[in-house]
N, C-alpha and C positions, 0 to 999 in steps of 0.2 A: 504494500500500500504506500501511500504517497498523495502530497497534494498534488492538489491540478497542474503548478509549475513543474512539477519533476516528473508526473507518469512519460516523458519522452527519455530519461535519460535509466527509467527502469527498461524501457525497450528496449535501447541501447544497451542496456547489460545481458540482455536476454529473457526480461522475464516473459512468460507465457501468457499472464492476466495481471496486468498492471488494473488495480483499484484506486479509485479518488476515494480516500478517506473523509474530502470533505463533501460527498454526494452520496457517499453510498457507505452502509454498515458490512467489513465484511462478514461478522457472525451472522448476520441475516441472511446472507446471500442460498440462494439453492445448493448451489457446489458447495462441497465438504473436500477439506486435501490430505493428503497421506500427509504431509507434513507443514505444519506453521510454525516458523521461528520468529519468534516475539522477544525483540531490541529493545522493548518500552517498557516491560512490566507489565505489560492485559494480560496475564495468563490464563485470567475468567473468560475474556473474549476471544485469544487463541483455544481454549476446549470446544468454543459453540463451533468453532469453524473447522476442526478436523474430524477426519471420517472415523468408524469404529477400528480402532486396530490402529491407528496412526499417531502419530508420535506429535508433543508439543516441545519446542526447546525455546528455554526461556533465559532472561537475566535476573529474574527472581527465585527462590526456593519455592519448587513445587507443591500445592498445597496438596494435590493427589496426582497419583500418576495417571497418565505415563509420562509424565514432563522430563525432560533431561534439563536438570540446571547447567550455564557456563556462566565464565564470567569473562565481563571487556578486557581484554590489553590490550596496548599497544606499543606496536616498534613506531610509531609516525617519525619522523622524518622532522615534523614541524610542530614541536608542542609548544604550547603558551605556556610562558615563567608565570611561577604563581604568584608573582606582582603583578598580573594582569589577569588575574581571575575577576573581578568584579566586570572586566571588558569582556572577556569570553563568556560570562553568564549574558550579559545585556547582548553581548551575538547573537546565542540562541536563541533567547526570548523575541528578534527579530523574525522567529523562521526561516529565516533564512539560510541556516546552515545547510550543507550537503554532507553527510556522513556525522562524522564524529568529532567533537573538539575535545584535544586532550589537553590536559595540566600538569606540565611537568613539575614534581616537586620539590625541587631543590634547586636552590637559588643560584 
């Protein structure tokens, strides 16, 4: 899923069914998937949207399974010093991010 600015750049990567999150629920949707990985914490609304037998992987601990917990790292290349965390929160808050912004922490 994705907002309406970015479902072109989900194509780009390959996905099969790019969703507008801000048009459409995908727990609602008719289609159910063998797998949804959930980057946000919805794990309630990654269960409504996988099939029976299918897997959910999430960045939160699963409240029941089948969830596979992981957790974020990153090698980035370009993290933000953590004297500019108050700047990289106000980024996000833009929506405007693409991916992930990390905080590196150590000065």
């Amino acid at each position: 899923t994705a907002s309406t600015g970015k479902l072109q750049l989900l194509r780009d990567l390959g996905v099969d069914l790019p969703i507008d999150y801000t048009k459409e629920n995908f727990e609602d949707l008719p289609e159910k998937y063998d797998l949804v990985y959930d980057a946000v914490g919805q794990g309630d609304r990654a269960f409504k949207a996988v099939k029976e037998g299918g897997k959910v992987v999430t960045i939160v601990p699963p409240g029941h399974p089948p969830a596979i917990f992981f957790v974020l790292t990153s090698k980035g290349s370009t993290p933000v010093p953590f004297s500019q965390v108050i700047e990289a929160i106000s980024y996000l808050e833009t929506s405007r991010a693409t991916g992930k912004v990390v905080i590196y922490p150590i000065p």
